[in-house]
KEVEXGU-148025 format. One line per field, with one value per residue (C-alpha): residue number from 1; residue in one letter; x, y, z. Coordinates in steps of 0.001 Angstrom, whole numbers. Example, Ala and Ser with C-alpha at 12.3 -4.5 7.8 and 13.67 -1.06 7.14 Angstrom:
zakol <- [1,2]
mardo <- [a,s]
x <- [12300,13670]
y <- [-4500,-1060]
z <- [7800,7140]
END
This chain:
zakol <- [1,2,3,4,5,6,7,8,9,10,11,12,13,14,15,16,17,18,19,20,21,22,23,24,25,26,27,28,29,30,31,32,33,34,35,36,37,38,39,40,41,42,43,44,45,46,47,48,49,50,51,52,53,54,55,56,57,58,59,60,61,62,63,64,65,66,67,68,69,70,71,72,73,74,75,76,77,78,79,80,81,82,83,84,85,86,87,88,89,90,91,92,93,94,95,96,97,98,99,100,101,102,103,104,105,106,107,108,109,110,111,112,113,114,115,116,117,118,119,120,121,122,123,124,125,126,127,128,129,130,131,132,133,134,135,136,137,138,139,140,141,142,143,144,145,146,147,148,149,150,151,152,153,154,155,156,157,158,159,160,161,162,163,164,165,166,167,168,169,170,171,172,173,174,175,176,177,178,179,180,181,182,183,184,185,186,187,188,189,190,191,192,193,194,195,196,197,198,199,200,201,202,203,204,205,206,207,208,209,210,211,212,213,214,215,216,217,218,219,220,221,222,223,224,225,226,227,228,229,230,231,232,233,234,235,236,237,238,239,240,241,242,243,244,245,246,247,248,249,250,251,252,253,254,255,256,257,258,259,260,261,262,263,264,265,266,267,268,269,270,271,272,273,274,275,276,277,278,279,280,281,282,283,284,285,286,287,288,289,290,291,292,293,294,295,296,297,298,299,300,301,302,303,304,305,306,307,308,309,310,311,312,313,314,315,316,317,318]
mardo <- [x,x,x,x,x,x,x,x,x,x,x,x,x,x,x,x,x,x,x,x,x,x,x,x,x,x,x,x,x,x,x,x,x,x,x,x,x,x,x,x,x,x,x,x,x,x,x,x,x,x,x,x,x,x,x,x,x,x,x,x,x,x,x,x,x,x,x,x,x,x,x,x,x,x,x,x,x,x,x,x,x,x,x,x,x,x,x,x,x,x,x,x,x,x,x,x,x,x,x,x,x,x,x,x,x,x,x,x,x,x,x,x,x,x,x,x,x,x,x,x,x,x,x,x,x,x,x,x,x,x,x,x,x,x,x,x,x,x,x,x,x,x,x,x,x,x,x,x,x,x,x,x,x,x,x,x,x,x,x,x,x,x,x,x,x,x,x,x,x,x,x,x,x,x,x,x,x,x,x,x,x,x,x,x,x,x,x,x,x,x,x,x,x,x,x,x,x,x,x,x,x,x,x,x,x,x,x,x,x,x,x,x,x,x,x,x,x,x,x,x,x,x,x,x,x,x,x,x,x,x,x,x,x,x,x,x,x,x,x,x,x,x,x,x,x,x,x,x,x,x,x,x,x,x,x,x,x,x,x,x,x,x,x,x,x,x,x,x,x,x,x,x,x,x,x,x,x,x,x,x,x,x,x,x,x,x,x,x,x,x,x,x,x,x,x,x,x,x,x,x,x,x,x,x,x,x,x,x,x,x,x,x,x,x,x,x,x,x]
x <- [32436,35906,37151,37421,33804,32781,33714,31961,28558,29149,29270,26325,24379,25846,23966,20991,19728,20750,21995,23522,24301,27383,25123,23143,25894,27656,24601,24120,27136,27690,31080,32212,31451,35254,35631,33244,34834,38100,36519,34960,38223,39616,37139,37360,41537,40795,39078,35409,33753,32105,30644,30577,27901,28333,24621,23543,25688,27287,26440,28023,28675,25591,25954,28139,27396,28695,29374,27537,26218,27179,24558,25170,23482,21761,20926,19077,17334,16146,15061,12831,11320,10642,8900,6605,5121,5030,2482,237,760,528,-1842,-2003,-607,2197,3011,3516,5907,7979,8105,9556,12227,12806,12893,15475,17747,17462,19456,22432,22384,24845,23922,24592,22012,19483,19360,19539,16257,14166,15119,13697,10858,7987,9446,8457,4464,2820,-1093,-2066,199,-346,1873,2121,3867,7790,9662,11573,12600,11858,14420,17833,15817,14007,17570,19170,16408,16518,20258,19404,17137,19121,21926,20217,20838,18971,18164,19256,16633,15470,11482,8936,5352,2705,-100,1372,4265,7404,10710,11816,14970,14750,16020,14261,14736,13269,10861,9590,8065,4859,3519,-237,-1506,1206,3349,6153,6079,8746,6907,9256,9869,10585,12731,11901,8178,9030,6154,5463,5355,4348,6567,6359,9364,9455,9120,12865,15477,17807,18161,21564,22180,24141,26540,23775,22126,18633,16634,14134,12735,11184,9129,5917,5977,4901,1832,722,1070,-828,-3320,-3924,-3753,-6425,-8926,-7934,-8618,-12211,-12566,-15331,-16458,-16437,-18491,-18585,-19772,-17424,-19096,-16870,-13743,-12985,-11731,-8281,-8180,-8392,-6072,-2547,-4314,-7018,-4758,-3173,-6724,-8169,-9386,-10467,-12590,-14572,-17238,-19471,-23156,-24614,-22857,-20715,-17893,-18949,-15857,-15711,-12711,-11898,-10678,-10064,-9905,-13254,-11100,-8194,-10279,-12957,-9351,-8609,-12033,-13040,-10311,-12545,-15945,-16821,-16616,-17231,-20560,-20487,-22973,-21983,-21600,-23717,-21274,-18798,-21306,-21588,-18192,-17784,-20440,-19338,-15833,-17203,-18629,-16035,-13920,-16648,-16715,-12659,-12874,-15163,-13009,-9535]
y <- [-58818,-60131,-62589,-65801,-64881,-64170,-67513,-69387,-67768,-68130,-71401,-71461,-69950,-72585,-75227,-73302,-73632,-75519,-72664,-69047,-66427,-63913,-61555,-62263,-63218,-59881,-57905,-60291,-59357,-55539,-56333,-56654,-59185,-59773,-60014,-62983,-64846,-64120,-66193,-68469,-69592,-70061,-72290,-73961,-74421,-75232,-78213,-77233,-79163,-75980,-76232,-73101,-72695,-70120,-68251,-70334,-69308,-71606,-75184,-77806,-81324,-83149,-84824,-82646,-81115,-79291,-79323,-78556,-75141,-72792,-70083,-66338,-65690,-62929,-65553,-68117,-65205,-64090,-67669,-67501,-64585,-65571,-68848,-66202,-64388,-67881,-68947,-66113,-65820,-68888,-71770,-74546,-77034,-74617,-73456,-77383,-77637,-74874,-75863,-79177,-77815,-74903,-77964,-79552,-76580,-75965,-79579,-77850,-74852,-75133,-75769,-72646,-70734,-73399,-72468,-68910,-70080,-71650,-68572,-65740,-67704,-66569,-62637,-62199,-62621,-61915,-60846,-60071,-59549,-58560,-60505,-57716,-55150,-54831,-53670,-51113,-48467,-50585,-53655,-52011,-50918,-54874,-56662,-53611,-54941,-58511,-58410,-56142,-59090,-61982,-60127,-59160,-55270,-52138,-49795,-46267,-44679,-41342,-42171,-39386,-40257,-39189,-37445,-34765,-35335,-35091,-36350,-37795,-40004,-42762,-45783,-49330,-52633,-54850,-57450,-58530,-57742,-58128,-57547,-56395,-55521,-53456,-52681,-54060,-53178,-53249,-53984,-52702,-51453,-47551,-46455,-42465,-43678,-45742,-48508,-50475,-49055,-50106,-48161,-48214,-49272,-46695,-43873,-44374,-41593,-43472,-47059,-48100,-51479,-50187,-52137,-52182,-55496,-55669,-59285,-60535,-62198,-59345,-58514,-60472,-62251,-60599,-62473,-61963,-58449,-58000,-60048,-57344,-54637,-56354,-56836,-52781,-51500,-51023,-51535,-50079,-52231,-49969,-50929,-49012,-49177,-48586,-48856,-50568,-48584,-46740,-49829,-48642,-45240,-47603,-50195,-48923,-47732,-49906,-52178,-49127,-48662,-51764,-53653,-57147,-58086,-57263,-58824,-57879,-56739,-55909,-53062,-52428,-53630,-53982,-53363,-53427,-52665,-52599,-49819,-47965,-44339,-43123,-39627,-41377,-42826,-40075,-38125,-40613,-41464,-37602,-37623,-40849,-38933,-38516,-42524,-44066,-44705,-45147,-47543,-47728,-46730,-43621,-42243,-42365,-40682,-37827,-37196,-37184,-34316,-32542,-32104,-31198,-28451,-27317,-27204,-25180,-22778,-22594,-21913,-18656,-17282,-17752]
z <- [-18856,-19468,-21749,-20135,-18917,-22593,-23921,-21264,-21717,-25785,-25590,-22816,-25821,-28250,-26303,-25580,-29559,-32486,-34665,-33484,-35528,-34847,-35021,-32511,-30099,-31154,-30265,-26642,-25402,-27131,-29238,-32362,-35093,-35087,-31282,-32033,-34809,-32933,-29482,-31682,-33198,-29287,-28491,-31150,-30450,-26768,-28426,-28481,-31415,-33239,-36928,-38849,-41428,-44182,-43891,-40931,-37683,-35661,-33810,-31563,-32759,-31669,-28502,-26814,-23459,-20596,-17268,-14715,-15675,-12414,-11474,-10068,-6577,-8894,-11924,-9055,-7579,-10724,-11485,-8567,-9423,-13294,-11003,-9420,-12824,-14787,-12382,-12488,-16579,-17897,-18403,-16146,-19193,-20147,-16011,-15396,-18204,-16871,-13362,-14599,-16303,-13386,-11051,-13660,-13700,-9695,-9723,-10886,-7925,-5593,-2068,-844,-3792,-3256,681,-516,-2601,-52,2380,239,-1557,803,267,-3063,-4001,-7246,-6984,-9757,-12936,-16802,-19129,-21440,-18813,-18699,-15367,-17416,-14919,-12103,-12971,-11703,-7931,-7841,-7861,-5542,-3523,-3702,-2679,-35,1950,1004,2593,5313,5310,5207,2107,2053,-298,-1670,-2437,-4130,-2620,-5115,-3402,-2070,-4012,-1658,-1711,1626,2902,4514,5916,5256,6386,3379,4342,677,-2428,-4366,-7789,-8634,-11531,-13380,-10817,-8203,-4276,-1760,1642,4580,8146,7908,10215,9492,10452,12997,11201,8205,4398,982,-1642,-5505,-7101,-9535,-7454,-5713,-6833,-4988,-3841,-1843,-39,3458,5565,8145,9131,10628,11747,10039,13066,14687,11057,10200,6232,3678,3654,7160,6216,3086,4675,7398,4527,2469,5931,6377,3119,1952,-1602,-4160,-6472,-10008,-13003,-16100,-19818,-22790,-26208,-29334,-30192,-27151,-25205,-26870,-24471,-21361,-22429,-21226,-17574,-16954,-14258,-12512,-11419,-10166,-13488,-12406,-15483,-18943,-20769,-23254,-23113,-26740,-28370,-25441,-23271,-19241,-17146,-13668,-11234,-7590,-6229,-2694,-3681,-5279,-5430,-7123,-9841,-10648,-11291,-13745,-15397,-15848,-18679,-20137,-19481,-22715,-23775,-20565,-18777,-14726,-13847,-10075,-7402,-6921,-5123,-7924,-10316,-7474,-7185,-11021,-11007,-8529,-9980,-13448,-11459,-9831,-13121,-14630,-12086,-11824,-15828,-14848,-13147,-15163]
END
């Protein structure tokens, strides 16, 4: 970030709370405390009214405002997005407050991001999403991404698929993205396969936006299409038993495999999940098997068996 760009966000952040600290504008834009004092004093030469308080940080004269705040195409987009998850993690009370003041700061777009807006808004879908979780590795391939179908253009990409795990290239045209449970999704059309494929963020090695446009007219929404997926896909409904102080061991993996809810039944805690793989999540409950109780299906209990089995037997003969 250069200078000139420096100053303006500073005193973005002025008006965004009462009091700042150097500190903390020091460690928001990764210089030194003296790089701050020294923009702090220009501002304050190119007339900005700026009280310093010894202890307390720094504050604008009340009543004064900026402009028109001006927006990134990246900044709206990301707007949008933080739109998507509000809705699915907070209250009703608290989500209406925050669409009001989304709507408020939408005002100030400029014509060309608020098309941009309206354009991409059915493209991104939240199912179901866990407040706690943070995109971490998945942040820097989501906004790749996003540029990538508000530009119009296809995604060069390196992706690992996880059972078997192979690393193939391909070639994607973007057609949206969804969140469920812990996890982000890039819906496209694959070029290598010649059809439509879900990926998992996470999983690309490599993630380029090409010079190569593609129309989004020939692709169905994203909603049309997870629609067909969910008619497709059979799910298994999972319940299980997990008595008090064992919940813990579930906790961090419970919504990579289906949880949908939890409630309590005497001394224990009754979870049940939905989940298409029976294979996929004996694999990961066989670690649990010694604090977790299947209570259905049958079939899961079968499997669960089975596999002990064939563990014992693979022990033998080690």
């Amino acid at each position: 970030m250069n200078r000139i760009d420096r100053l303006t966000a500073i005193l973005t952040h002025l008006q965004s709370k009462r009091t700042v600290r150097a500190a903390e504008l020091a460690a928001r834009f990764e210089v030194s405390l003296r790089t701050i004092y020294r923009d702090v004093r220009s501002l304050e030469e190119s007339g900005v009214p700026i009280i310093g308080e010894a202890g307390q940080g720094y504050s604008l004269v009340e009543g004064y405002r900026l402009p028109p705040i001006m927006f990134t195409k990246e900044e709206a987009l990301s707007m949008l997005v933080a739109e998507k998850l509000v809705e699915k993690s907070l209250g009703e009370e608290s989500g209406r407050f925050f669409k009001e003041a989304l709507i408020k700061i939408k005002a100030v777009l400029k014509s060309s991001e608020k098309d941009l807006l309206v354009e991409v808004q059915d493209t991104i879908k939240v199912l179901k999403s866990n407040p706690s979780q943070v995109m971490n590795k998945s942040s820097k391939a989501f906004q790749t991404i996003l540029g990538a179908i508000s530009e119009k253009k296809t995604l060069s990409t390196a992706y690992m698929t996880f059972d078997p795990e192979l690393r193939s290239e391909r070639e994607l045209e973007p057609v949206g993205m969804f969140h469920s449970y812990e996890q982000w999704y890039l819906m496209a059309f694959c070029r290598l396969r010649n059809d439509y494929r879900t990926f998992r963020l996470d999983r690309f090695s490599k993630l380029q936006v090409t010079d190569t446009s593609y129309s989004t007219a020939k692709h169905p929404s994203l909603q049309s299409y997870l629609d067909k997926v969910s008619s497709e896909r059979k799910l298994h409904q999972i319940v299980v038993e997990v008595p008090d102080g064992s919940m813990k061991y579930l906790v961090n993996s419970k919504y990579n495999n289906g949880f949908v809810s939890e409630k309590r039944v005497g001394d224990v805690t009754e979870m049940t999940f939905m989940n298409s793989s029976i294979e996929g999540y004996v694999r990961w409950i066989i670690a649990l098997g010694d604090v977790v109780v299947i209570k259905e299906p049958e079939v899961l209990r079968n499997r669960l068996e089975q596999l002990l089995g064939e563990i014992k037997e693979m022990q033998k003969g080690s």
